[in-house]
C-alpha positions in Angstrom: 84.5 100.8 95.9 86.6 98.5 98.4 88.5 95.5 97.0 86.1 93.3 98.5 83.3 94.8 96.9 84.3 95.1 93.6 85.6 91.2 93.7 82.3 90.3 94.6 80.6 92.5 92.2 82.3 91.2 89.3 81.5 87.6 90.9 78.0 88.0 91.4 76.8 85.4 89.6 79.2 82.8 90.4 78.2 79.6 91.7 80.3 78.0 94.8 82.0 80.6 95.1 85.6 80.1 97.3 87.0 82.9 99.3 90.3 83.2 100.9 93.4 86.0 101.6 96.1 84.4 100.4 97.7 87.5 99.5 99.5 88.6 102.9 102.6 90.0 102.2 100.9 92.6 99.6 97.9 94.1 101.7 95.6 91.8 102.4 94.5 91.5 98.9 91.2 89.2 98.9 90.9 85.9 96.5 87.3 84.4 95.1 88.2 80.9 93.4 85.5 79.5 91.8 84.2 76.4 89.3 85.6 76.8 86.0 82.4 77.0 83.4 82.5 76.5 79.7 81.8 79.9 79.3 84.9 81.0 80.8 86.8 81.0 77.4 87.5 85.0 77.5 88.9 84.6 81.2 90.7 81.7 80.4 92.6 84.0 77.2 93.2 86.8 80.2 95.4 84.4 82.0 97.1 83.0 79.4 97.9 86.2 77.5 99.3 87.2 81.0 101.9 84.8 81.5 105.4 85.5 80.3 107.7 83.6 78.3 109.3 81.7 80.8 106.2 81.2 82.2 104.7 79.4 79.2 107.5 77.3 78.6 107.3 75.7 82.4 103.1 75.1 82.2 103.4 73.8 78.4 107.1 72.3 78.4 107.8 74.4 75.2 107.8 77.8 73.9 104.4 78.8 73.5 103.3 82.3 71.5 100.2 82.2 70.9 97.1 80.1 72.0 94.6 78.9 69.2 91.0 78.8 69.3 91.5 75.2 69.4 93.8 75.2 72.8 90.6 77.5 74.3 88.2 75.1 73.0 89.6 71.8 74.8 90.8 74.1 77.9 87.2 75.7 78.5 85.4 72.6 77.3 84.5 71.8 81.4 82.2 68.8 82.0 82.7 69.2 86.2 83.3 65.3 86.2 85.9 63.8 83.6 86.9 67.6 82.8 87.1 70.3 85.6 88.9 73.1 87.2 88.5 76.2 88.8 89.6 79.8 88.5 91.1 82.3 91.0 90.2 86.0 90.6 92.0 89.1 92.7 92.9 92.8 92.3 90.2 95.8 92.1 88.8 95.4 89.8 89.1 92.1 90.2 90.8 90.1 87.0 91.4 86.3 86.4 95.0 85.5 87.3 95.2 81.5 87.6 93.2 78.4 87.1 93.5 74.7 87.7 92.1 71.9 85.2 92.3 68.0 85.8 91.3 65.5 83.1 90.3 62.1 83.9 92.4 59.4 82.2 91.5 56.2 81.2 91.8 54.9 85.2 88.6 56.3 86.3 90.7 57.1 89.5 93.5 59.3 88.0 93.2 62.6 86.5 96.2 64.4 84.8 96.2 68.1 86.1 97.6 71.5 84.9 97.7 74.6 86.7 98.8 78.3 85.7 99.5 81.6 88.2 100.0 84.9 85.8 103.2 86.2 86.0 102.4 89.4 88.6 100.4 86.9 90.9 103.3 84.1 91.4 104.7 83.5 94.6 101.6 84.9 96.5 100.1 81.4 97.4 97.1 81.3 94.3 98.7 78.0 93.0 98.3 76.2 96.4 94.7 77.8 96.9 93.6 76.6 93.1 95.3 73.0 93.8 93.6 72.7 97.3 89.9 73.6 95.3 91.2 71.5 93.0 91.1 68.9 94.8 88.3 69.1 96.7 86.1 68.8 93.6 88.2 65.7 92.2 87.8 64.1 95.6 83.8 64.8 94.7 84.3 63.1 91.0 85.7 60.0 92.5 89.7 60.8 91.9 92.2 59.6 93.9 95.5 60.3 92.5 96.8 63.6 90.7 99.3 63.4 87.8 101.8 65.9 85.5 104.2 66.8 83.8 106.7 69.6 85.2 110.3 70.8 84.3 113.3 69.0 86.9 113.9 73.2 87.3 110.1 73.9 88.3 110.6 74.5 91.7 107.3 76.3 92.3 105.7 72.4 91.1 107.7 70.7 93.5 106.7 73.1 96.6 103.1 72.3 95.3 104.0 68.2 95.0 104.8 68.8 98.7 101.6 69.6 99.9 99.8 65.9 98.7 100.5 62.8 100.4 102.2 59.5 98.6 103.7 61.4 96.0 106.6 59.9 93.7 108.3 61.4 90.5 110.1 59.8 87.2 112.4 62.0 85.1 111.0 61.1 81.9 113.4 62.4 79.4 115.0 66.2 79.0 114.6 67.6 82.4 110.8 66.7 82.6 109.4 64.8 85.7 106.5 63.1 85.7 104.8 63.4 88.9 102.3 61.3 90.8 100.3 62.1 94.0 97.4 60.7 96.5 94.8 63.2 96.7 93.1 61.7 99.5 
């Protein structure tokens, strides 16, 4: 079965389904990004299970073994308006390798956002497809202004930061930035 086909088999029952080659340098390899559902817990586990040390300790600013039921509950608990994200898959067969979440804070405007690429699927352009979805949906839910926390050192978070308009940062203590960024 071609790559295509077996992403779209395994996504057959995805909803607004998003699809893209952001994959270039590798063959062509196709990406389906998609509305993360509160079903997704099991796919959410895939990615996180697949990230590496370092890996962990850039998307959670501290080491980071193991993920409780609890961290799955709150993650996959999706509402698509104050809680949403979305969730890349690629490969054949195709497998969940990154996701993107915001949370709305207590400025109906503002949503704090996280984002996570598996190890093998860094540096292929997923982050920038997940926070350009991302987006798109927040811009639905009335948000207007991204914000998170990254490591001074996260250089793949900066290159992202670039990418949105009227951004600023504030190093916050211990290497960590706080960044801020127009969506719209």
């Amino acid at each position: 079965m071609p790559a295509n086909d077996s992403l779209m088999a395994t996504l057959s029952g995805a909803r607004e389904l998003v699809q893209t080659h952001a994959d270039r340098r590798r063959g062509n390899n196709p990406v389906a990004i998609r509305a993360l559902h509160s079903g997704d817990r099991e796919l959410l586990t895939m990615i996180l299970e697949r990230l590496g040390p370092r890996s962990r300790i850039q998307r959670f600013l501290a080491p980071r073994p193991a993920f409780s039921g609890r961290d799955l509950a709150i993650t996959s608990s999706v509402d698509g308006w104050n809680h949403a994200g979305v969730i890349a898959f690629a490969g054949s067969p195709a497998l969940p390798v990154g996701a993107a979440y915001y949370v709305r804070t207590d400025d109906h405007e503002v949503a704090e956002t996280a984002i996570e690429v598996v190890d093998d699927w860094q540096r292929r352009g997923i982050g920038r497809l997940l926070i350009a979805e991302l987006r798109v949906r927040a811009l639905q839910a009335g948000i207007r202004r991204f914000e998170w926390f990254a490591f001074e050192s996260n250089h793949a978070v900066a290159a992202l930061a670039r990418d949105l308009s009227d951004r600023r940062s504030v190093r916050v203590g211990d290497g960590v930035i706080r960044w801020s960024a127009e969506i719209c």
